[in-house]
Steps between C-alpha positions, in 0.01 A plus 500: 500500500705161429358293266429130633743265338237210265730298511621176759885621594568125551367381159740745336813363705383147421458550134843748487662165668335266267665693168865631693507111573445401180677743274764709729526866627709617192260263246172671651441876404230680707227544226551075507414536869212739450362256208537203696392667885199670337567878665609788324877630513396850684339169783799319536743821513299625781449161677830360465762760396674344227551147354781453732287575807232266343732256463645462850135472588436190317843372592363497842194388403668169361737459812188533717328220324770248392669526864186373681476174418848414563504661824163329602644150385764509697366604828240256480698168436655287717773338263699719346584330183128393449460821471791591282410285281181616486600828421695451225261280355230774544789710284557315279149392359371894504806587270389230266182592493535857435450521128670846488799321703523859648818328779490723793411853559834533738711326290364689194589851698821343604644462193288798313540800708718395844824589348407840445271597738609494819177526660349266312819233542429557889120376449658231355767412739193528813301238326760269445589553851152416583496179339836422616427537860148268454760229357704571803262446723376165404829382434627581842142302635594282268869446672359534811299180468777291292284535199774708313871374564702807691771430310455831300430838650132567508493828343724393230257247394232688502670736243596208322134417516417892354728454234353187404127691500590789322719253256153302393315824451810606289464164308119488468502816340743346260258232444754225605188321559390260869756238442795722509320680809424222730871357401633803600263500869564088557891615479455783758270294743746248513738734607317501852 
């Protein structure tokens, strides 16, 4: 007979998440995630596979929470840059208030492990796309309305809009601090 698992599968992804984000895939060893997710190794092998499997997991975890809001936000406005700028705000003061100033998960995995890892440069490439596409979107209601000037292609802004995200969570983690941050979103606003 199977043992039942004592443990919440969910707590373990949010906790792997919490340290991967923090320190990296190559920086965390597994006996850091068994310290710091409270199961034993023999648990997490048979739950998750490896660290690599465990990792994807909370890499979804984190796109499945940090995609929400913006998603929410910008089907629920009716001006588009009220809402951009709303956005980036938001961004900007949870990177400043992270005292780890862990940047983004993505952007982390991005630069960590996407140029070797096919698989996991795909992940990476999707949730970009994601967030690109939301941009689009408002932009293009945005355009549609005369909010936005058409004079640039809406999909190119809104991946001028992406690099400008992942760009402040490159730069938080840096710790260039909120005045280099909101210089850098007042610049790319005013693009619109």
């Amino acid at each position: 007979m199977a043992r039942h698992k004592e443990f919440d599968q969910n707590q373990v992804i949010n906790k792997a998440m919490d340290l991967f984000w923090s320190r990296g895939y190559e920086a965390t060893s597994v006996q850091d995630l068994v310290d710091h997710v409270g199961i034993g190794r023999g648990s997490l092998y048979d739950t998750f596979g490896d660290k690599r499997s465990l990792y994807l997991n909370a890499l979804e975890r984190y796109q499945e929470r940090s995609g929400v809001a913006l998603f929410e936000l910008f089907e629920q406005t009716d001006s588009a840059k009220v809402a951009l700028k709303q956005f980036f705000e938001a961004q900007i003061d949870a990177a400043v208030a992270d005292p780890a100033q862990r940047g983004c998960f993505v952007v982390n995995t991005a630069v960590e492990l996407a140029p070797h890892d096919p698989e996991i440069a795909g992940k990476v490439q999707a949730a970009f796309g994601k967030t690109e596409d939301a941009f689009y979107r408002l932009i293009a209601k945005g355009q549609a309305t005369g909010e936005i000037v058409s004079t640039h292609d809406a999909r190119c802004l809104a991946r001028f809009l992406l690099n400008t995200l992942m760009g402040l969570r490159v730069m938080a983690k840096a710790k260039l601090g909120r005045k280099a941050l909101e210089d850098s979103v007042k610049i790319a606003l005013s693009s619109l």
